[in-house]
Backbone as numpy.savetxt, mean C-alpha at the origin, in Angstrom:
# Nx Ny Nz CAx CAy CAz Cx Cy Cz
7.47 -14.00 -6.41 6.61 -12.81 -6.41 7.51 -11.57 -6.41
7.16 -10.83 -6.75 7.87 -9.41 -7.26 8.19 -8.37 -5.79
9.08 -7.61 -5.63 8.89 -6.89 -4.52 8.12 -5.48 -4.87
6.55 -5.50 -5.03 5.92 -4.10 -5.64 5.54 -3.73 -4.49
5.97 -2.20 -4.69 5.45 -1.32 -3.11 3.39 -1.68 -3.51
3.26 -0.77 -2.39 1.16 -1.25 -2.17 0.95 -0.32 -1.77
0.32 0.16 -2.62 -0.51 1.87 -2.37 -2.30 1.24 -2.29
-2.74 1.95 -1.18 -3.88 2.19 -0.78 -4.88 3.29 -1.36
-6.06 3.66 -1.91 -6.46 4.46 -2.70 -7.32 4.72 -2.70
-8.48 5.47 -2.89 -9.77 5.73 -3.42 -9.96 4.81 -4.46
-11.31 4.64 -4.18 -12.12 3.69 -5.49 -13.52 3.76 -5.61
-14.29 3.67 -6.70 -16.05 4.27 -6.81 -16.11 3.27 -5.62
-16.10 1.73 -5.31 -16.49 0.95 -4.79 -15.99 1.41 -3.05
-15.20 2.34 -2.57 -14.68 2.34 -1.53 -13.18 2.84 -2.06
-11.73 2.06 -0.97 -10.77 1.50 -1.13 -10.51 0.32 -1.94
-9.09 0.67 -2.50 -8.61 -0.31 -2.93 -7.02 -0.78 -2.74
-6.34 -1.83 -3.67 -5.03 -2.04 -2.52 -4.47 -1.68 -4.41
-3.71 -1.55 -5.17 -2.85 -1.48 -5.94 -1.42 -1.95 -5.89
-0.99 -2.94 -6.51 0.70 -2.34 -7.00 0.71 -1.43 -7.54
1.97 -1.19 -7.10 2.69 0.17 -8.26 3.00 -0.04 -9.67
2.48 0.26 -10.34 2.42 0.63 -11.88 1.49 -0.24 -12.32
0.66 -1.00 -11.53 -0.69 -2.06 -11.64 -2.11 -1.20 -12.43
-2.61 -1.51 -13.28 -3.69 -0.62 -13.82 -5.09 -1.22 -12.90
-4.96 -2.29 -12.34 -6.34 -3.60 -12.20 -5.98 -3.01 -10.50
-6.57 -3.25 -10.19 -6.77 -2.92 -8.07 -6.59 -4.61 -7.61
-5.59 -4.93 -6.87 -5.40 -6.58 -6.27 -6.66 -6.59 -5.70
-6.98 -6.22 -4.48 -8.58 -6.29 -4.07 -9.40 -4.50 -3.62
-10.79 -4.83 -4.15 -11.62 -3.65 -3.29 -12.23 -3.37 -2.04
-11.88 -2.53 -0.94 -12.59 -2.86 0.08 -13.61 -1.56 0.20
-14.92 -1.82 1.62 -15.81 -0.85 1.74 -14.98 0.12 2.31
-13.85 -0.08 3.14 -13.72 0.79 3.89 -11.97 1.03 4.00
-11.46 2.39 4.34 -9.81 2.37 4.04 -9.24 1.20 5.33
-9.59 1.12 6.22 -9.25 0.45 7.38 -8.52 -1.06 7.00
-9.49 -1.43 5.87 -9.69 -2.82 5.42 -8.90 -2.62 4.28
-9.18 -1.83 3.77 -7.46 -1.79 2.50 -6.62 -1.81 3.16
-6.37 -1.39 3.80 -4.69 -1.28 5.01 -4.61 -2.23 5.25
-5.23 -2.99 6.01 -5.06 -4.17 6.71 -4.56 -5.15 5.26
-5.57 -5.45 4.31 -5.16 -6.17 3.68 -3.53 -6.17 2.57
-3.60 -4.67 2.59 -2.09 -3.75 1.82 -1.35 -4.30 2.58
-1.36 -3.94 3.51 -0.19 -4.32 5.08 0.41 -5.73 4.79
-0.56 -6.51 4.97 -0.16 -8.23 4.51 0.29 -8.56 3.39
-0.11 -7.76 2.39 0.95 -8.09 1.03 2.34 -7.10 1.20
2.03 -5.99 1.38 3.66 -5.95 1.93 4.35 -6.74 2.99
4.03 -7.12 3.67 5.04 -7.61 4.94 5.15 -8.86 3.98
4.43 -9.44 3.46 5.13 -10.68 2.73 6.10 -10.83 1.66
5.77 -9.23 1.15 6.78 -8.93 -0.35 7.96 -8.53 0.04
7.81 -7.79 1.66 9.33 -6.73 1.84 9.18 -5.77 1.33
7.95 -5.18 0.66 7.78 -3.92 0.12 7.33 -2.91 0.99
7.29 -1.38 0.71 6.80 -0.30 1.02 4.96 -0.64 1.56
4.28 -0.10 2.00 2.88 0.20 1.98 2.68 1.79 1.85
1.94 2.18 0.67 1.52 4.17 0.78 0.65 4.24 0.82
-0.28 5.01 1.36 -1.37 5.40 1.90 -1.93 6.74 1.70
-2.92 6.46 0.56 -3.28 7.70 -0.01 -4.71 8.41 0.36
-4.40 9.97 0.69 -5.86 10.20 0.89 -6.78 10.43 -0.19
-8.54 10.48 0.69 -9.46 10.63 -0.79 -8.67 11.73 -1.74
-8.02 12.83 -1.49 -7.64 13.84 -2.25 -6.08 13.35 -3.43
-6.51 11.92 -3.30 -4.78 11.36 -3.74 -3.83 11.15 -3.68
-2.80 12.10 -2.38 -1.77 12.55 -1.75 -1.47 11.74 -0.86
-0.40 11.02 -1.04 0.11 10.03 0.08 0.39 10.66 1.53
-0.86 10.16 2.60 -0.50 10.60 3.85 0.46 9.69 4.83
0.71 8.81 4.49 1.08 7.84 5.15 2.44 6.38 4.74
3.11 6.72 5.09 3.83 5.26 4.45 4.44 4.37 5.46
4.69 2.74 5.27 4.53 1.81 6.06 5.95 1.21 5.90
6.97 1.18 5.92 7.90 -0.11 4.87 8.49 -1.33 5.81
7.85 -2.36 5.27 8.16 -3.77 5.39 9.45 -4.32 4.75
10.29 -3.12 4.09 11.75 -4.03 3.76 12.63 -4.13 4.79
13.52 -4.40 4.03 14.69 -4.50 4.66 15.57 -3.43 4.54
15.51 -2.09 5.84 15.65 -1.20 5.66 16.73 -1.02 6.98
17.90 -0.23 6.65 19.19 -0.26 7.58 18.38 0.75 8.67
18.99 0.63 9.72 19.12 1.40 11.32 20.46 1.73 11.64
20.85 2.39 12.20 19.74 3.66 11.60 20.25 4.21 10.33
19.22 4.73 9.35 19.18 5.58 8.52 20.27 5.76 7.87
21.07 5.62 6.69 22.00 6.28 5.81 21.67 7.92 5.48
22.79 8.92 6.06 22.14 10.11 5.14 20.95 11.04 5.80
């Protein structure tokens, strides 16, 4: 499986979970709570990022499940 970050999003149906550069939504949920949750679990399994976008589009939020140094480079 690919390491694709998982952006969280607006959708007519509610939320939805996306890869990055994905045109199709992996799943739709009623509610953002439930996109997260389910985003969350495909990142922690990929090692990818999770972003978290508000209704206005703008990523409020980001999650990352890689493998990311401590502290910080830079």
């Amino acid at each position: 499986m690919s390491k694709q970050n998982q952006h969280i999003v607006p959708h007519q149906r509610g939320w939805a979970v996306k890869g990055a550069g994905a045109e199709r939504a992996t799943s739709v949920h009623p509610t953002q709570r439930e996109a997260i949750e389910a985003g969350r679990d495909i990142a922690r399994h990929q090692g990818s990022e999770l972003l978290i976008h508000g209704r206005n589009g703008q990523i409020r939020e980001r999650d990352s499940h890689g493998n990311d140094p401590y502290p910080p480079k830079g």
